[in-house]
C-alpha positions in Angstrom: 2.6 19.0 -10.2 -1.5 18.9 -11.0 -2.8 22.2 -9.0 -4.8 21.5 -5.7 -8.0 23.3 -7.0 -7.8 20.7 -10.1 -7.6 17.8 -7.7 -10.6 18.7 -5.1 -12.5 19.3 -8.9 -11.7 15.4 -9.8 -12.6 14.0 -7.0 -15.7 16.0 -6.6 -16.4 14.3 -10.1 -15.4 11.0 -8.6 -18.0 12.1 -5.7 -20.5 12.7 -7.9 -20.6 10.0 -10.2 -19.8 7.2 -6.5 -23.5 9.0 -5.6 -25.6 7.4 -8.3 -27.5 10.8 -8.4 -30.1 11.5 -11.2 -27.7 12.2 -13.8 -25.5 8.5 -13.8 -22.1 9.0 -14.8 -22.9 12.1 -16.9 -20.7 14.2 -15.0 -18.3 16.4 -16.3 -15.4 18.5 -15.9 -14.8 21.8 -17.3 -16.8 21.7 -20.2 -18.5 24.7 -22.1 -21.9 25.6 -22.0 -24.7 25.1 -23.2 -25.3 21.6 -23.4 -27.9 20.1 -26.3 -31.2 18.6 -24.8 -29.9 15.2 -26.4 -26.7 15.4 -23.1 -29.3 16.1 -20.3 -29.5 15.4 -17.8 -25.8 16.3 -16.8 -23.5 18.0 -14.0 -20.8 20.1 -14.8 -18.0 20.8 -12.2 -15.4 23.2 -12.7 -13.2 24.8 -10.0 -12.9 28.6 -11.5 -11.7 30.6 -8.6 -9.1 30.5 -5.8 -8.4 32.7 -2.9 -5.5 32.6 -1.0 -4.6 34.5 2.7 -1.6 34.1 4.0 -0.7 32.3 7.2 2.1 34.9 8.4 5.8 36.0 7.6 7.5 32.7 7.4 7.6 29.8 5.0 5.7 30.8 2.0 1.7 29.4 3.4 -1.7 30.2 2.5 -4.9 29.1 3.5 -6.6 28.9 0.8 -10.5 28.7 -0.6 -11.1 26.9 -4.0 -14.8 27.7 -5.2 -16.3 24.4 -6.6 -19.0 25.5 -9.4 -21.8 22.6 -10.1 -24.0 23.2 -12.6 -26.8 20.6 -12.6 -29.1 20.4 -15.8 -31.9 18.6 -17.0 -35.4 18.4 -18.5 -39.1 17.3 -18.3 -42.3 16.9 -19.3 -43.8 19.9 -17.0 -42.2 23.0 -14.7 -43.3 21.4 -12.2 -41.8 17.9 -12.9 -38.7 19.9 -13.6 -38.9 21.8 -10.3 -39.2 18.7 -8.3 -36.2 17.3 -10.3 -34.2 19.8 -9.4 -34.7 19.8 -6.2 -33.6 16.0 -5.9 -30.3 16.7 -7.5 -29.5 19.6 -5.2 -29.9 17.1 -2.1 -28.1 14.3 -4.0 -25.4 16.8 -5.2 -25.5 18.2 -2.1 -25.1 15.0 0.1 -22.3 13.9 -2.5 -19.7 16.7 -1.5 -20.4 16.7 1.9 -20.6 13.2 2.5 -17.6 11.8 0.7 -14.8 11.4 3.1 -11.6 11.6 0.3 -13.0 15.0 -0.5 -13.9 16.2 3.2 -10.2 14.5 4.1 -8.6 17.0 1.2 -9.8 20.1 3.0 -10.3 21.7 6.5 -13.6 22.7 6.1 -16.1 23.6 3.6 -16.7 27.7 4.3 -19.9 28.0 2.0 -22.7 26.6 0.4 -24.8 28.9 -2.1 -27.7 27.2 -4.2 -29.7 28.9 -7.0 -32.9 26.7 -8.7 -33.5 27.9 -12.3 -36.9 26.5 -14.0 -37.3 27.6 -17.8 -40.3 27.0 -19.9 -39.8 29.4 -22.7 -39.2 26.4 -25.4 -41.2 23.5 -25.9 -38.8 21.9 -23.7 -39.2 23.0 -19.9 -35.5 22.4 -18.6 -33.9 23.2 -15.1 -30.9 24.1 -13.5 -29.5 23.9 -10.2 -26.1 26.1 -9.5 -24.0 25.4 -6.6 -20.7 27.4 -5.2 -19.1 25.6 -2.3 -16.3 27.2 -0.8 -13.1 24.0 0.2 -11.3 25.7 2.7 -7.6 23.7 2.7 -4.0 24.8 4.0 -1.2 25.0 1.7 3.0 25.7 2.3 5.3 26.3 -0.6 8.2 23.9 -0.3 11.5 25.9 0.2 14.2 26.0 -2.9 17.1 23.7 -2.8 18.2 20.7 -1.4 16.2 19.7 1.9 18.4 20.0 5.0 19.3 16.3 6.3 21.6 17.0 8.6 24.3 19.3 10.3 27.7 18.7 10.8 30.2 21.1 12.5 33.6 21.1 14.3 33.9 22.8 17.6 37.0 24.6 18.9 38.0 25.3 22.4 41.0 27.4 24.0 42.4 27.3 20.2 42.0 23.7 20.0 40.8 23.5 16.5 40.3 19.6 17.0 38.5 19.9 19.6 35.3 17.7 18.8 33.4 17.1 15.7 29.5 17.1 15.6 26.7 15.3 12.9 23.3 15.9 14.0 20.9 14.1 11.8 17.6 15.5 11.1 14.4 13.4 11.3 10.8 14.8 10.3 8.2 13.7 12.3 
């Protein structure tokens, strides 16, 4: 069974890459950092923290907030080229997550957004980063152990009548 945080990271990828943004297909997941000026521009998503609450004393249930971490990089000519740059990714990252309907359909809500714009020019490269957390707010219940309950069956007695009647109640999940 592939975690839930792993699967909202894969198809944020999928997302990502569907979006056409300024990087192409250069996205990637849970790679180390730094990345050579020869892989820019790129996007890395990782999903590096999960929070669970639970939803009360019965069935093991938690609501549950993944954080999606997306690092955008790239690099330009000037800091200003750069700073433009980076602020077209953050839209087109941006629009990708919240506008891609099998990610929005795997959660109930998204519960944050934080954005953070990096310019550095102290090499003869000037490079950029954008860094965005998203909180994916979905609902998640434990199955129980064992064998799933299909159906009952029983045999009532009356006035010491152990024949009575028999019972077999299926079970149906709808």
């Amino acid at each position: 069974m592939t975690l839930y945080r792993v699967q909202l990271r894969d198809a944020a990828v999928q997302a990502l890459i569907a979006a056409e943004t300024l990087v192409g297909a250069n996205v990637l997941a849970n790679r180390s950092l730094p990345l050579p000026i020869a892989k820019l521009p790129a996007i890395l998503v990782t999903a590096p923290r999960d929070q669970g609450t639970t939803t009360g004393r019965n069935q093991p249930g938690f609501t549950r907030v993944t954080t999606l971490a997306i690092r955008g990089q790239l690099c330009g000519t000037s800091p200003e080229q750069v700073a433009m740059d980076l602020d077209q990714l953050a839209e087109q990252i941006e629009l990708a997550i919240m506008l891609d309907v099998g990610l929005q359909a795997m959660i109930t809500q998204v519960t944050s957004l934080n954005t953070e714009l990096i310019v550095n020019s102290e090499t003869r490269e000037h490079t950029g980063e954008v860094r965005m957390l998203f909180g994916l707010e979905y609902i998640e219940y434990y199955p129980p152990a064992g064998t799933p309950l299909t159906e009952v069956t029983g045999q009532m007695q009356a006035n010491g009548n152990p024949d009575f009647a028999d019972m077999q109640v299926p079970l149906t999940l709808n």
